[in-house]
C-alpha positions in Angstrom: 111.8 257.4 145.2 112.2 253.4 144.8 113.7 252.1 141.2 112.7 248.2 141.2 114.2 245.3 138.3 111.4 242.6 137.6 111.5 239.8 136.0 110.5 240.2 132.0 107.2 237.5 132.9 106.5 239.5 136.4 105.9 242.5 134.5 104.0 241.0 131.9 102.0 239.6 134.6 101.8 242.8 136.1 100.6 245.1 132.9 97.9 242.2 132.5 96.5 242.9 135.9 96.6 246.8 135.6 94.6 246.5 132.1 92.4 244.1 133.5 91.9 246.4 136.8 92.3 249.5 135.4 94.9 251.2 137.4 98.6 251.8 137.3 101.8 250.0 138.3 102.3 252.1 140.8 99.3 251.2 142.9 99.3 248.0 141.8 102.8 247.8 143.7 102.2 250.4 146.3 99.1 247.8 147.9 101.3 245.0 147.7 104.0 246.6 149.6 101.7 248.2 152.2 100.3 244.6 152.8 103.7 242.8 152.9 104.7 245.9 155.6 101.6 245.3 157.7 101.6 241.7 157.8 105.2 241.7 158.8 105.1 244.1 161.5 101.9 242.6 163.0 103.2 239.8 163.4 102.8 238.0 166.7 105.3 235.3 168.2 104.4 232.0 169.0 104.2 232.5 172.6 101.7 235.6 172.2 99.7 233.6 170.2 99.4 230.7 172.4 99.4 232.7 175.7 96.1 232.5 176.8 96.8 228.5 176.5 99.5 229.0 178.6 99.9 227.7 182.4 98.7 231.0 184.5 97.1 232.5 181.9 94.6 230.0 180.9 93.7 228.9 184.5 94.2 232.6 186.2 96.3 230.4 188.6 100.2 232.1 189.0 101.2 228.9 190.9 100.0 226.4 188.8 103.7 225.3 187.9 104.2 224.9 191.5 101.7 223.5 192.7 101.2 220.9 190.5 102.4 218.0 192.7 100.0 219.1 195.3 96.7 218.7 192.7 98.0 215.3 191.4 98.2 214.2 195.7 95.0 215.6 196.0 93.4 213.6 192.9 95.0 210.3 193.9 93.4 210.5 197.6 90.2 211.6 196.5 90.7 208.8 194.0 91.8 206.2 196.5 90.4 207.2 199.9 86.9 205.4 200.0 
């Protein structure tokens, strides 16, 4: 069993809603935790977010890093070599 302290207006706030809804604290408070829990541990980082964006991952080429002075050679002759 938890024991929380709110704020006087918080719980004020809080008996409004469970009038208005027609259901109790504890639910009220249970489905705010459960969604702060799962938000928090789903979670991603910035790099899994972004890793499809990502070099290799984008391109499906593992040596794009190095390689890359190769491409630009290539681009300038084509470029160049009329």
């Amino acid at each position: 069993m938890v024991t929380i302290r709110l704020p006087d207006e918080m719980e004020a706030q809080l008996e409004v809603l469970t009038n208005l809804d027609n259901t109790t604290k504890t639910e009220v408070i249970r489905t705010a935790l459960s969604e702060y829990i799962e938000k928090h541990l789903l979670e991603k980082s910035s790099y899994e977010l972004g890793k499809d964006l990502f070099g290799k991952y984008s391109s499906d080429e593992s040596d794009r890093s190095v390689s890359y002075k190769e491409r630009i050679r290539k681009i300038i002759h084509e470029k160049y070599s009329h």
